[in-house]
N, C-alpha and C positions, 0 to 999 in steps of 0.2 A: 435808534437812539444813539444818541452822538457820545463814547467811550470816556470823552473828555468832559463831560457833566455828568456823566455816572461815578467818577472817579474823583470829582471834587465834592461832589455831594457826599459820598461816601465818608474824603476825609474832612470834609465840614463836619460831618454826625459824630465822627470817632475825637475831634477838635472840643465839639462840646460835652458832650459825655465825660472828657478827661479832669476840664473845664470843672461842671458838676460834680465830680470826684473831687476834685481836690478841695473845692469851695464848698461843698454840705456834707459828703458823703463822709470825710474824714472828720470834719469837726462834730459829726454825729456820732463816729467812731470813739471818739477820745470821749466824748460824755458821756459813752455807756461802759467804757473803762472806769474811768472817774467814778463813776456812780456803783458799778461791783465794787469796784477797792473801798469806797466809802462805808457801803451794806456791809463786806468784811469784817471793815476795822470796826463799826459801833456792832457788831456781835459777837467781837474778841472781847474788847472793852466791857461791854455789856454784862457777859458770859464769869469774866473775869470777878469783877464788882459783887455781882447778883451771887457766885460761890462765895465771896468773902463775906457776902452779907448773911446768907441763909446756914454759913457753919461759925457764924458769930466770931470772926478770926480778928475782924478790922475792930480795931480798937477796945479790945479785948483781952490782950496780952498774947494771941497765939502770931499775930502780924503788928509788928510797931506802926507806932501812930500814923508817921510818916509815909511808908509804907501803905496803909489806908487810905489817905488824904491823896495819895498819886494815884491809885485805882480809880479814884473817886472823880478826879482831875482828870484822867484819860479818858473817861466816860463823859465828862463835859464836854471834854472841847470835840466830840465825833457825834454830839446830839444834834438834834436840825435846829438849826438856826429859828428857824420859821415857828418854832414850838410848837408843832406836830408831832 
């Protein structure tokens, strides 16, 4: 076999492969980032909320209103869109 098509072939594979990395393998990468940091934040949010609601704090007198109404807000805006 002839060195000089074992050796293009080669870097023809390692050409596409890189190719494929940059064009799926990384924008796969960053949406599964995206998506932990998302799971995160609405169970900080969540977690947050769901305490102020169940020791009756929000709006109550033990947390001012305001105070409430942003838990409340933080929790909206990291729910699914999709209303799931």
């Amino acid at each position: 076999m002839d060195w000089i098509q074992l050796l293009s072939a080669v870097g023809l594979g390692a050409i596409v492969t890189k190719v494929l990395d940059v064009t799926w393998l990384q924008k796969a990468a960053q949406e599964a980032t995206r998506s932990n940091w998302l799971r995160h934040q609405r169970l900080r949010a969540y977690s947050t909320l769901t305490k102020e609601l169940i020791s009756h704090g929000c709006w109550s007198g033990t947390t001012k209103y305001n105070e409430g109404t942003a838990i409340a807000a933080d929790a909206m805006l990291v729910s699914n869109e999709d209303g799931v």
